[in-house]
C-alpha angles and dihedrals in degrees: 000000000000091000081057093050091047089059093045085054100051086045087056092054103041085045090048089050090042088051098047090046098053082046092058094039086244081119104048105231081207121078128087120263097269090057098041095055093043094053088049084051096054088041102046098020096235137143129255105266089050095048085056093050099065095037083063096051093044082056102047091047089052097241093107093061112171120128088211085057095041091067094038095062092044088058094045092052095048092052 
């Protein structure tokens, strides 16, 4: 269980840095899913899965707003 909370955690705070640095344009809203994850990879050092992850829940809290990604994602979900 606090293995479980760690991660939360760790997700909060890779979500809360993904999130101020969209805000600022460090992160660009305007690549395709395949670029987006791997620049979330090189700046937080994560693996692929994770990388998809937020970029999903930037997208579900409207702050990944990018109509290529969009469909990407959806793809990605239904297979």
């Amino acid at each position: 269980m606090v293995d479980k909370q760690i991660g939360n955690n760790k997700d909060d705070e890779l979500i809360e840095d993904a999130t101020e640095l969209l805000k600022t344009g460090v992160f660009k809203n305007d690549l395709n899913l395949r670029k987006t994850i791997t620049m979330f990879q090189r700046r937080f050092r994560i693996g692929w899965h994770r990388g998809f992850n937020l970029a999903n829940v930037l997208h579900d809290r409207g702050l990944l707003v990018n109509p290529i990604v969009d469909e990407e994602i959806s793809e990605e979900l239904s297979k």
